[in-house]
TIMI-2910 file (N, C-alpha, C, CB; in pm, 1 decimal, decimal comma, always signed):
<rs>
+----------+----------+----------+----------+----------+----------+----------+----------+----------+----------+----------+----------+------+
!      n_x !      n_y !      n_z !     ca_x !     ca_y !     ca_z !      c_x !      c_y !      c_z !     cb_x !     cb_y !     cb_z ! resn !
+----------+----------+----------+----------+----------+----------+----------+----------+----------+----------+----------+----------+------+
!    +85,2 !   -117,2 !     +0,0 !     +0,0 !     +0,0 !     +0,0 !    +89,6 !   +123,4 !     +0,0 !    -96,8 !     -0,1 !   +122,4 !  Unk !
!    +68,7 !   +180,9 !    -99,9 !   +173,2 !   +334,0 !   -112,1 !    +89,8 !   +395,9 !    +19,9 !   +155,5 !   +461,9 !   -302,6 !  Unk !
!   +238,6 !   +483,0 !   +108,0 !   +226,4 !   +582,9 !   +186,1 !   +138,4 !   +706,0 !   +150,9 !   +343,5 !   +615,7 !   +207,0 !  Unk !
!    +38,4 !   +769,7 !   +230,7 !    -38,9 !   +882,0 !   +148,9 !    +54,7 !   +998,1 !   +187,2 !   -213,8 !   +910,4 !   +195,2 !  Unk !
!    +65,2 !  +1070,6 !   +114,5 !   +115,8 !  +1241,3 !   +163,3 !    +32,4 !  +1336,9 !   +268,7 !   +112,0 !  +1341,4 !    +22,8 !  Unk !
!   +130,7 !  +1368,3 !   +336,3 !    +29,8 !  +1449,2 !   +457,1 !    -18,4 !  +1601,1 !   +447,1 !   +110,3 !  +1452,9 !   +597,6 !  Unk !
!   -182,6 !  +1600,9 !   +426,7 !   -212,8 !  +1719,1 !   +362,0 !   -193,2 !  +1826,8 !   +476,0 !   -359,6 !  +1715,4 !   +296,2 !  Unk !
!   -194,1 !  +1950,3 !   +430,4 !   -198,6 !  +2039,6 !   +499,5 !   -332,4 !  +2108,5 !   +528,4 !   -116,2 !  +2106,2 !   +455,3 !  Unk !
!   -319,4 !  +2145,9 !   +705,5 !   -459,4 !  +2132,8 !   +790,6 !   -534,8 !  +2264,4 !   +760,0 !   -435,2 !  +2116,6 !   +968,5 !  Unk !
!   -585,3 !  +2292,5 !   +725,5 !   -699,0 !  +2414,7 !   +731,8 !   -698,4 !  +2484,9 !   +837,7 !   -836,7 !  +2375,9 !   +725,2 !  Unk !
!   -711,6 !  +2603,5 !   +793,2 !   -691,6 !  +2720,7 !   +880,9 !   -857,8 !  +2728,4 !   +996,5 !   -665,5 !  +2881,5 !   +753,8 !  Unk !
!   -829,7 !  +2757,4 !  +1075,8 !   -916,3 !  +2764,1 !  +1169,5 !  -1033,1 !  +2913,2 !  +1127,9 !   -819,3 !  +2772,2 !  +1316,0 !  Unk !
!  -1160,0 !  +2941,6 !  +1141,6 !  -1204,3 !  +3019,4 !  +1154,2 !  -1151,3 !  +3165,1 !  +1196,5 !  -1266,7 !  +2970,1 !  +1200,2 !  Unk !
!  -1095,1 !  +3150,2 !  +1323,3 !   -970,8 !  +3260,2 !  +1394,5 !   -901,8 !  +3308,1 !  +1291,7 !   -851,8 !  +3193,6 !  +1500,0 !  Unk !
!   -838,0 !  +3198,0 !  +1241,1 !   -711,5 !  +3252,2 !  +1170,8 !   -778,1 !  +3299,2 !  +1081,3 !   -594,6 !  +3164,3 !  +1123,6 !  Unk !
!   -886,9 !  +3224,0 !   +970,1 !   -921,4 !  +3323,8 !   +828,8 !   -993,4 !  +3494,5 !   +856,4 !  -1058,8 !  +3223,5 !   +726,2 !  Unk !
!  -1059,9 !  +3484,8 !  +1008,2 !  -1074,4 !  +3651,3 !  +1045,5 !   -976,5 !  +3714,1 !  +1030,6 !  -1107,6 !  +3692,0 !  +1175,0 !  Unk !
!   -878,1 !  +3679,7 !  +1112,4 !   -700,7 !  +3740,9 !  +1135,9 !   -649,8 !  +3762,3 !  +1023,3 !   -584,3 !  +3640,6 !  +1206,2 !  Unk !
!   -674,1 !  +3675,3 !   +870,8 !   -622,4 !  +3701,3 !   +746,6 !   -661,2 !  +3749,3 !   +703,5 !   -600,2 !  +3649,0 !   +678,9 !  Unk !
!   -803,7 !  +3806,1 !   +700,6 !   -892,1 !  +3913,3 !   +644,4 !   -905,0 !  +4024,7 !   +718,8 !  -1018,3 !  +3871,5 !   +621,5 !  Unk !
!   -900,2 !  +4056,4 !   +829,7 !   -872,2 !  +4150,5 !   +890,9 !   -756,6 !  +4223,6 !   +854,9 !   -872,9 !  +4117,3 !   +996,4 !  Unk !
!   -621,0 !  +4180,2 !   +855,2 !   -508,9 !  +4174,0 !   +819,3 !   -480,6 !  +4238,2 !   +715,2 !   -477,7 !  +4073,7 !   +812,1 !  Unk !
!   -504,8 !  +4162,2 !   +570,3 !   -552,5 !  +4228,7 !   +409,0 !   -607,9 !  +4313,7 !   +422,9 !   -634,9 !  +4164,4 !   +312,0 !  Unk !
!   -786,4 !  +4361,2 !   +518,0 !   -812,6 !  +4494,4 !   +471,4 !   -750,1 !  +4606,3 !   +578,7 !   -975,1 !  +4510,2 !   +452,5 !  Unk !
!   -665,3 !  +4573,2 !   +681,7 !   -651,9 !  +4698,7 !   +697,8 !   -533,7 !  +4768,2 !   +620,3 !   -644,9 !  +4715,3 !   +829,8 !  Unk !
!   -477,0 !  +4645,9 !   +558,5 !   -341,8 !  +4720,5 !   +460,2 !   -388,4 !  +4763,1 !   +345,4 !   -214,4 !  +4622,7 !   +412,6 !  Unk !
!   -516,4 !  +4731,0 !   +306,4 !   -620,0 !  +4830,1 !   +170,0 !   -676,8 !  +4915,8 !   +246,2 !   -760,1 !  +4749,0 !    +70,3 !  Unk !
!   -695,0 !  +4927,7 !   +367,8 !   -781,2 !  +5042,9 !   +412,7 !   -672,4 !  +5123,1 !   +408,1 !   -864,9 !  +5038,8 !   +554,1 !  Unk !
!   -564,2 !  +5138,4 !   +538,9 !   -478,0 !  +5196,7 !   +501,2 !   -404,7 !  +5293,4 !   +379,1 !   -448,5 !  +5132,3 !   +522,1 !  Unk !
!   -427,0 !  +5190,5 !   +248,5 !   -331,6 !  +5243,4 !   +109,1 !   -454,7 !  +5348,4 !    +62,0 !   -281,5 !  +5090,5 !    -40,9 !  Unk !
!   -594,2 !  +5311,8 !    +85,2 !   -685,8 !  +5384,6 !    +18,7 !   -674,0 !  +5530,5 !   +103,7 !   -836,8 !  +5306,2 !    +17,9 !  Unk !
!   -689,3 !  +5495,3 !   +262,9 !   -717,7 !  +5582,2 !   +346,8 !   -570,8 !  +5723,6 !   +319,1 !   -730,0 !  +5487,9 !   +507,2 !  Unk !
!   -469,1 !  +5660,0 !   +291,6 !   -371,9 !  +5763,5 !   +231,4 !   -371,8 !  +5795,5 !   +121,8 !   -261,9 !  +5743,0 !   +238,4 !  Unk !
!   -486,5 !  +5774,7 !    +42,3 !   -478,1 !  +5846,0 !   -116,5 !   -572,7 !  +5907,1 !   -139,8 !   -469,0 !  +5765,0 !   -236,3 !  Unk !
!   -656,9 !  +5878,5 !    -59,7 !   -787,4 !  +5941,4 !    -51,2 !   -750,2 !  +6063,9 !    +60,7 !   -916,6 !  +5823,9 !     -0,1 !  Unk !
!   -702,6 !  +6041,2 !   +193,4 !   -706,5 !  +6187,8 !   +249,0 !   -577,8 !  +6264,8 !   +201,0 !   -712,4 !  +6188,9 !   +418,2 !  Unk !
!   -460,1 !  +6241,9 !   +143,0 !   -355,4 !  +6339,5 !    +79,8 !   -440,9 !  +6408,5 !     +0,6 !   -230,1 !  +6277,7 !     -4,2 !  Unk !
!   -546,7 !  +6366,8 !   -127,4 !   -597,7 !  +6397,4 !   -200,1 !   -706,3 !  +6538,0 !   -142,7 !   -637,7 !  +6275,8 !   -250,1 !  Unk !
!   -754,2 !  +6458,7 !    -46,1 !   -847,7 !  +6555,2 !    +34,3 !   -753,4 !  +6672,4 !   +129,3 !   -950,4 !  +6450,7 !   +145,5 !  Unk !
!   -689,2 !  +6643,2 !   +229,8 !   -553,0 !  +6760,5 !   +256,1 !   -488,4 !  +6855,2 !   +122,0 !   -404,4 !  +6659,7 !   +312,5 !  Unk !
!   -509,0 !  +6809,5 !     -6,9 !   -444,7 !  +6858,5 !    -87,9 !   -525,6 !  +6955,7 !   -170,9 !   -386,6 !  +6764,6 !   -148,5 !  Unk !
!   -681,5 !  +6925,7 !   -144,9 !   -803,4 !  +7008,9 !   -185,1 !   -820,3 !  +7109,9 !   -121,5 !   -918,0 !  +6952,3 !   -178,7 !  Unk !
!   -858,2 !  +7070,4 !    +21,6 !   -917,7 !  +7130,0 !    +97,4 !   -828,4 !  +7158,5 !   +218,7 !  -1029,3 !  +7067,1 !   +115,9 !  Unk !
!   -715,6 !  +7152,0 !   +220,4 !   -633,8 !  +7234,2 !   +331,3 !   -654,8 !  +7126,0 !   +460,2 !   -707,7 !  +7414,4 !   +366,1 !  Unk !
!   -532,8 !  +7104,5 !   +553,9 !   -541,3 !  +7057,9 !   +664,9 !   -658,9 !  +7053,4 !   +781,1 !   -453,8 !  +7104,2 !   +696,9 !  Unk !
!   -650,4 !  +7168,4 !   +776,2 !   -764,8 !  +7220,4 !   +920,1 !   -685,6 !  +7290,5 !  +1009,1 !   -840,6 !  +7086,3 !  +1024,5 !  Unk !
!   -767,4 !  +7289,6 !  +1111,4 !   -700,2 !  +7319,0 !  +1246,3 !   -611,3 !  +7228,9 !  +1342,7 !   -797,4 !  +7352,4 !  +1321,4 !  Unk !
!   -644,9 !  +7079,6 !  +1307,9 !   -610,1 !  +6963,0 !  +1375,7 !   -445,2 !  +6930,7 !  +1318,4 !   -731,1 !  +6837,5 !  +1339,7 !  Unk !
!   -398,0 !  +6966,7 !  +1192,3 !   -289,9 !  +6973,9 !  +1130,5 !   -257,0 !  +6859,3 !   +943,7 !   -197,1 !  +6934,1 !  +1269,9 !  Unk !
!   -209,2 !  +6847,1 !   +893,3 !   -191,6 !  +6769,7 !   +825,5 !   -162,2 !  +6578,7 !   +872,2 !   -101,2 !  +6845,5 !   +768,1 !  Unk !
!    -84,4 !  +6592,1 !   +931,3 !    -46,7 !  +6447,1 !  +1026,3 !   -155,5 !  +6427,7 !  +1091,1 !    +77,6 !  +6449,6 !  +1141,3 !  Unk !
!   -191,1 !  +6456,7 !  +1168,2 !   -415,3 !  +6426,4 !  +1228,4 !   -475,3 !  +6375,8 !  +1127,7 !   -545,8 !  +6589,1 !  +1261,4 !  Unk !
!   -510,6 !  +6534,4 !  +1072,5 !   -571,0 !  +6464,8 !   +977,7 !   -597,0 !  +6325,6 !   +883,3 !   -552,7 !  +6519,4 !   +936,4 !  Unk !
!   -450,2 !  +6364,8 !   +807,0 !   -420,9 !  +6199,8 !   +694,7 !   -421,8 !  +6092,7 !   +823,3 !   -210,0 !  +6185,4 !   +580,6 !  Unk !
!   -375,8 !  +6072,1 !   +907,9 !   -413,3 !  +5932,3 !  +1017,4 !   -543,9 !  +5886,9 !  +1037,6 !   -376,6 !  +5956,4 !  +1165,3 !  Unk !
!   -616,7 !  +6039,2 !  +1044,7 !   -812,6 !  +5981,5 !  +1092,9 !   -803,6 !  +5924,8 !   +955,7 !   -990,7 !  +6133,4 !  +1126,7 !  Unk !
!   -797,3 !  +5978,7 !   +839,2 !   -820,5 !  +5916,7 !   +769,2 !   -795,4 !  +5773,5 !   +722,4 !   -805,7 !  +5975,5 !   +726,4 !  Unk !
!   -655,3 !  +5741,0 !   +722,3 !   -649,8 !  +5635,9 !   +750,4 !   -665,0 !  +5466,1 !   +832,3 !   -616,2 !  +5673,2 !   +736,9 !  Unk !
!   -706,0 !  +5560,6 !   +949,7 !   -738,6 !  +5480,8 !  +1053,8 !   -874,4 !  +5446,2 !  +1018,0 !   -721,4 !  +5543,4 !  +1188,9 !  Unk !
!   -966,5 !  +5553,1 !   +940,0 !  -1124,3 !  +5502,3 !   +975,2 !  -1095,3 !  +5385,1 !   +894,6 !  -1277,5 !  +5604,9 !   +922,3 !  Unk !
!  -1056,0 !  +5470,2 !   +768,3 !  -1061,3 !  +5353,5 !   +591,7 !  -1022,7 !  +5200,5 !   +645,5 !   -891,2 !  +5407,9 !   +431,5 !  Unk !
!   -909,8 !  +5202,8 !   +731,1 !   -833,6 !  +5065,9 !   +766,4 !   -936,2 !  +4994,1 !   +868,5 !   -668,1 !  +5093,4 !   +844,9 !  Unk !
!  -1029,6 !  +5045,0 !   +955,1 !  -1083,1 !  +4997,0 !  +1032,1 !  -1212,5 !  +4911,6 !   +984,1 !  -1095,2 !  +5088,9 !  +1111,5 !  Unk !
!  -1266,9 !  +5008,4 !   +891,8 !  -1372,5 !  +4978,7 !   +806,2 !  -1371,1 !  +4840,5 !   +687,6 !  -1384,8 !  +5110,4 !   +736,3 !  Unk !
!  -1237,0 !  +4852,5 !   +647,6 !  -1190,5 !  +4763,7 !   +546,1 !  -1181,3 !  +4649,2 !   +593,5 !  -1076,9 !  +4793,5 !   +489,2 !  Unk !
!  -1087,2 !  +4649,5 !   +718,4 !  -1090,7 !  +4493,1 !   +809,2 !  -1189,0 !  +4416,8 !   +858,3 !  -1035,1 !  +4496,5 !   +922,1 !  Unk !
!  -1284,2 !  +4556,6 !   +896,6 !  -1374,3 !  +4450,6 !   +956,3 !  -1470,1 !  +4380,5 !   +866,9 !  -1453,3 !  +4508,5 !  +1060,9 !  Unk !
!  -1477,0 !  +4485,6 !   +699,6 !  -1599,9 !  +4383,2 !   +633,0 !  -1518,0 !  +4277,4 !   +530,8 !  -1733,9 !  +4487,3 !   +525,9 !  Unk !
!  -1380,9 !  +4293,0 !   +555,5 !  -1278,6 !  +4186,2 !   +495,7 !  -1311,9 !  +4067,6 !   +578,6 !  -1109,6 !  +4227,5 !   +508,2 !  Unk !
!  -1276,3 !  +4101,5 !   +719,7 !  -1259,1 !  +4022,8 !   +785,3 !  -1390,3 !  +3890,9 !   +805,0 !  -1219,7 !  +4101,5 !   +885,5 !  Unk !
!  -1512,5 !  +3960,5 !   +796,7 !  -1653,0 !  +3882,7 !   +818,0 !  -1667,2 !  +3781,6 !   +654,8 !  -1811,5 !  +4028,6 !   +842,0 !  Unk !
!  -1638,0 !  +3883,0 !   +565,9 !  -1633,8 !  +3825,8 !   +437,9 !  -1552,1 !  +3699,3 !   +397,2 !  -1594,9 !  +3921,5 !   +363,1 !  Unk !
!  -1436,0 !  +3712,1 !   +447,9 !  -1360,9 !  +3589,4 !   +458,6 !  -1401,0 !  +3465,2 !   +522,0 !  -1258,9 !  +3617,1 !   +513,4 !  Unk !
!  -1456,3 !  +3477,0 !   +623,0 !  -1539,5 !  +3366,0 !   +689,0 !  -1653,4 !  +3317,1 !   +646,2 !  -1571,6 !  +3393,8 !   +799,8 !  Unk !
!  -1683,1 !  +3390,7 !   +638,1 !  -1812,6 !  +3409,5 !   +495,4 !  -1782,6 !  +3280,7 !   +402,1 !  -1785,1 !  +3585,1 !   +370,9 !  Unk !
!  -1713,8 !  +3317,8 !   +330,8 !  -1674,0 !  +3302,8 !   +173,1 !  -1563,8 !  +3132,8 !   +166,5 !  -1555,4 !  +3485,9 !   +116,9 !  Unk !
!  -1525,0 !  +3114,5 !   +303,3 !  -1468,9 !  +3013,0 !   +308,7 !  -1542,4 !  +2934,5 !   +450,5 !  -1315,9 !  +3046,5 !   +304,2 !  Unk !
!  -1655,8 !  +2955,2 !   +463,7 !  -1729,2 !  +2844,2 !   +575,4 !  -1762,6 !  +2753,0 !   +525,8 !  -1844,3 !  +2873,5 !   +648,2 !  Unk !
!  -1722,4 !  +2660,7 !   +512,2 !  -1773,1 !  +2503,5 !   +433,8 !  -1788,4 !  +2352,8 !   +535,3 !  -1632,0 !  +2458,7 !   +303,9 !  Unk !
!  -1871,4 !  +2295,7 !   +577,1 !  -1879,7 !  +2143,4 !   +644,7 !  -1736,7 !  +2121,1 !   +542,7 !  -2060,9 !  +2017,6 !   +610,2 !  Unk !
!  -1715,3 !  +2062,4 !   +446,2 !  -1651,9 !  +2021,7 !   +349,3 !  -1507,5 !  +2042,6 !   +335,8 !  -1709,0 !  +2063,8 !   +259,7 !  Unk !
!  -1360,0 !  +2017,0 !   +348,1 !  -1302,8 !  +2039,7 !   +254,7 !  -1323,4 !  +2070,9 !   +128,6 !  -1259,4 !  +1982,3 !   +256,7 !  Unk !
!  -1218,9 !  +2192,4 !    +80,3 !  -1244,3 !  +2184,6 !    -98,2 !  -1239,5 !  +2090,5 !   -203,8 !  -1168,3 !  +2251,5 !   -156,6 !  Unk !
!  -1195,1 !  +1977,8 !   -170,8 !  -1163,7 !  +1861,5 !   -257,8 !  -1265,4 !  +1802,5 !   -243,1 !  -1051,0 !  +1778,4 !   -235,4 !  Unk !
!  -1255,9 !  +1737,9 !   -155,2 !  -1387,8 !  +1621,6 !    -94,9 !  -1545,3 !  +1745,8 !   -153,9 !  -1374,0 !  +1589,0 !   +173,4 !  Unk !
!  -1534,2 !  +1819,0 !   -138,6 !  -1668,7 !  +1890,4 !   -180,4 !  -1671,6 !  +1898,7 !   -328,8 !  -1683,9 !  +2042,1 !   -118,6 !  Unk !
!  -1540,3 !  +1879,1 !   -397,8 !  -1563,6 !  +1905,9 !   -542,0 !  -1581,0 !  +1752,2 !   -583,4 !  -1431,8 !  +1995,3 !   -625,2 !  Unk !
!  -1513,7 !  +1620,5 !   -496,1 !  -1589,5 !  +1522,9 !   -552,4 !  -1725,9 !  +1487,7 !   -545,7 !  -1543,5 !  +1438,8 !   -526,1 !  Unk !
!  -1763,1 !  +1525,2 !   -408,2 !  -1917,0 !  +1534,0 !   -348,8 !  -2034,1 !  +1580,0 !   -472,1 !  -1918,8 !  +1665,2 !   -213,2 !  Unk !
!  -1995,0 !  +1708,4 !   -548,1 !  -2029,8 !  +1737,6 !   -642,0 !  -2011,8 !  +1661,1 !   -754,0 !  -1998,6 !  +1828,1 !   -647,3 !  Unk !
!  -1928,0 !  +1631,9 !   -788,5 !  -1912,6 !  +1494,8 !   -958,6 !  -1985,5 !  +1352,9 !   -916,9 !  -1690,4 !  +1425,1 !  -1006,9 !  Unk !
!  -2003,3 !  +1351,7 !   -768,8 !  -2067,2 !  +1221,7 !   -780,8 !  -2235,9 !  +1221,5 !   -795,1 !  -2023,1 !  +1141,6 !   -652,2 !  Unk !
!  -2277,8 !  +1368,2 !   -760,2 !  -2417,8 !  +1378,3 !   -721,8 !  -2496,7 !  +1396,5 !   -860,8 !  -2442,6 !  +1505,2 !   -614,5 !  Unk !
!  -2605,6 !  +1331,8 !   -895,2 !  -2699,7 !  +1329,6 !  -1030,4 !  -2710,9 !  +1469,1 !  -1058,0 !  -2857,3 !  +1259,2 !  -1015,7 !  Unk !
!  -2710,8 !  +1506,6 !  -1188,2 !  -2719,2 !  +1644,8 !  -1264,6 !  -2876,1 !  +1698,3 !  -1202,0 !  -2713,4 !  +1621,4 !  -1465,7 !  Unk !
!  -2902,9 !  +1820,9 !  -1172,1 !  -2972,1 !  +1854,7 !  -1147,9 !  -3044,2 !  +1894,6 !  -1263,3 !  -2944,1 !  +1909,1 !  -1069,8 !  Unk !
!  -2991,6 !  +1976,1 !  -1331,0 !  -3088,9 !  +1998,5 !  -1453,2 !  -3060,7 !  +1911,3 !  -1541,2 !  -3085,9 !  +2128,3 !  -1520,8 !  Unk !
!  -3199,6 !  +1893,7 !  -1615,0 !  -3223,9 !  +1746,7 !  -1675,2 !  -3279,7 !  +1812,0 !  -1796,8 !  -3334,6 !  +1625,5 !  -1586,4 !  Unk !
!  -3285,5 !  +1732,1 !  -1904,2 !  -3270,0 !  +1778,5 !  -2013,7 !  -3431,3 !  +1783,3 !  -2088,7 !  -3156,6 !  +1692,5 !  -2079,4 !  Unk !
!  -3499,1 !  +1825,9 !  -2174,3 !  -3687,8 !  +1907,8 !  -2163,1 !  -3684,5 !  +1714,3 !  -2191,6 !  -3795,7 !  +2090,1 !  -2352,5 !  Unk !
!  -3676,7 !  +1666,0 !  -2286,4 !  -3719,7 !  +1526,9 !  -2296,8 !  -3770,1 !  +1426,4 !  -2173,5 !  -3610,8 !  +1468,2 !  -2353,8 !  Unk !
!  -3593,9 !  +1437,9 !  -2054,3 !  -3628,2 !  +1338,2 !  -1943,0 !  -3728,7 !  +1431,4 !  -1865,9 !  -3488,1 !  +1280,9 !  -1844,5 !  Unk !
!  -3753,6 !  +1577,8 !  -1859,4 !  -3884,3 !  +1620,7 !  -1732,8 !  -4008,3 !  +1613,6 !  -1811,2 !  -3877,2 !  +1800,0 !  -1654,8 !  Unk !
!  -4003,7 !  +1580,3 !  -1941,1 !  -4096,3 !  +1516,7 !  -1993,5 !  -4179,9 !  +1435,4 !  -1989,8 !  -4077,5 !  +1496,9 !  -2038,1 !  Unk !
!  -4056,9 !  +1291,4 !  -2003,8 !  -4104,9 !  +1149,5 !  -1911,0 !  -4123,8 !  +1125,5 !  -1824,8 !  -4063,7 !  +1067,9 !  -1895,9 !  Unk !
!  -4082,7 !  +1191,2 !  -1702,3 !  -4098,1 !  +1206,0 !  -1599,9 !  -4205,1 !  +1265,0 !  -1542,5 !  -4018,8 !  +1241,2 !  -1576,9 !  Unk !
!  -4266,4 !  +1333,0 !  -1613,3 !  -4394,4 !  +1388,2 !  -1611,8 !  -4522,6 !  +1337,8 !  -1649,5 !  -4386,2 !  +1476,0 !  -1669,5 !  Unk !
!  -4473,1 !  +1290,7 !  -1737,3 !  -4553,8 !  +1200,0 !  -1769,2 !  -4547,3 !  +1092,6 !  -1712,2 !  -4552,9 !  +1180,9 !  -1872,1 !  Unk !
!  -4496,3 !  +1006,5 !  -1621,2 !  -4462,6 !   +907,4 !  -1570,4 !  -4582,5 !   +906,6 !  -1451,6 !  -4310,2 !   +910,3 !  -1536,5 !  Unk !
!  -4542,6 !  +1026,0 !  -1377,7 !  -4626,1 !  +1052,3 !  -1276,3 !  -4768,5 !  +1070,8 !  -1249,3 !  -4589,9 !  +1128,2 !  -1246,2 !  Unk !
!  -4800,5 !  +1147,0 !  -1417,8 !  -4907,9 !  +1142,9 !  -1397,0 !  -5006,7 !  +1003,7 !  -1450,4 !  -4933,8 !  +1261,4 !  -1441,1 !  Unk !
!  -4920,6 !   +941,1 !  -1514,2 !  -4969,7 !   +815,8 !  -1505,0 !  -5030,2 !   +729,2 !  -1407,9 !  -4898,7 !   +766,8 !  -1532,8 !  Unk !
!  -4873,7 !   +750,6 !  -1301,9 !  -4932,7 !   +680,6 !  -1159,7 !  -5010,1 !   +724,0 !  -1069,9 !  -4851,7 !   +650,8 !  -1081,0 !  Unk !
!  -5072,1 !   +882,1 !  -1100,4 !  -5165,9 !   +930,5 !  -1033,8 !  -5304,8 !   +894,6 !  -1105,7 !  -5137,8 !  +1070,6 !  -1015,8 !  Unk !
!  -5302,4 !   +854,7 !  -1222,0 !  -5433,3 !   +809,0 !  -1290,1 !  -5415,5 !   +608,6 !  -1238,7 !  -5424,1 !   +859,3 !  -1514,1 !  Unk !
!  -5338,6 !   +568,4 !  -1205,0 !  -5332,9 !   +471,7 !  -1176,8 !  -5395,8 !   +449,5 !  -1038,6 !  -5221,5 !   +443,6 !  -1199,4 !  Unk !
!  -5353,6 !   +509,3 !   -948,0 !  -5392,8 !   +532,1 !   -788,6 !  -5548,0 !   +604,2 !   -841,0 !  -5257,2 !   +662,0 !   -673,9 !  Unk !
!  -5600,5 !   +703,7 !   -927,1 !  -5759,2 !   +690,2 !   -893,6 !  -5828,5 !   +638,1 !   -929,2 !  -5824,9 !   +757,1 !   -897,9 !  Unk !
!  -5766,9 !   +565,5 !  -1007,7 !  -5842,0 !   +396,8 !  -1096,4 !  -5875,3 !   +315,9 !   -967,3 !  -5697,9 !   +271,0 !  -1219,1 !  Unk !
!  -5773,0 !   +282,7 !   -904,8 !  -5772,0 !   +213,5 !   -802,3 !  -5847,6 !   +208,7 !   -688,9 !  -5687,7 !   +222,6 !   -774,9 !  Unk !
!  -5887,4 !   +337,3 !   -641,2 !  -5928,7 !   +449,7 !   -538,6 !  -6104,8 !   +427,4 !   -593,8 !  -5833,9 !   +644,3 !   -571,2 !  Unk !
!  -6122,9 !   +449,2 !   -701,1 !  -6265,6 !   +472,0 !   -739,4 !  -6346,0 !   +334,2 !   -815,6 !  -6262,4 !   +605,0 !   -845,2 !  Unk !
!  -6245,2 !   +224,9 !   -830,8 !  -6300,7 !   +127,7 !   -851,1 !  -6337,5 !     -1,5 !   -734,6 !  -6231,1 !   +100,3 !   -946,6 !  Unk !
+----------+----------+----------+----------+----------+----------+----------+----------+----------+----------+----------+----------+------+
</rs>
């Protein structure tokens, strides 16, 4: 019996938040500095200063980004299933859509056996 290779374990729920969290706050971040330079560069600092400023900005963008990264990721990878085992799960299961001929026969099939059962029923 050949030895199997030892797959590698799936990331825990935790961790895929932590990786999506992670990713958007470094897009919140890149946006949150191009978007408020842009805006400091329109509309003048304020009173709070240039450095304040571009940080709120960045801080909201990064905060915002992580957290709907972060839900999305869990989201998007919650499966009972491994990815494999779910893609055979799928090739083994009967085609769902069926082609006009077989919901045809099949239709007809049935209503056969429903004229059969009130044959039965009323005789």
């Amino acid at each position: 019996m050949a030895a199997r290779a030892p797959r590698a374990q799936e990331p825990t729920v935790w961790q895929k938040c932590k990786m999506g969290a992670l990713m958007g706050g470094g897009v919140g971040l890149t946006i949150g500095f191009i978007f408020g330079s842009y805006s400091i560069l329109r509309n003048g600092a304020g009173h709070r200063g240039f450095l304040a400023t571009l940080s709120q900005y960045m801080l909201s963008s990064a905060a915002t980004f992580s957290f709907f990264l972060a839900i999305g990721s869990v989201i998007r990878n919650d499966a009972l299933l491994p990815p494999h085992l779910q893609a055979a799960h799928m090739q083994l299961l009967p085609p769902i859509v069926r082609s006009r001929a077989e919901g045809a026969m099949l239709i007809r099939a049935r209503w056969d056996a429903e004229k059969a059962r009130r044959t039965v029923v009323t005789a």
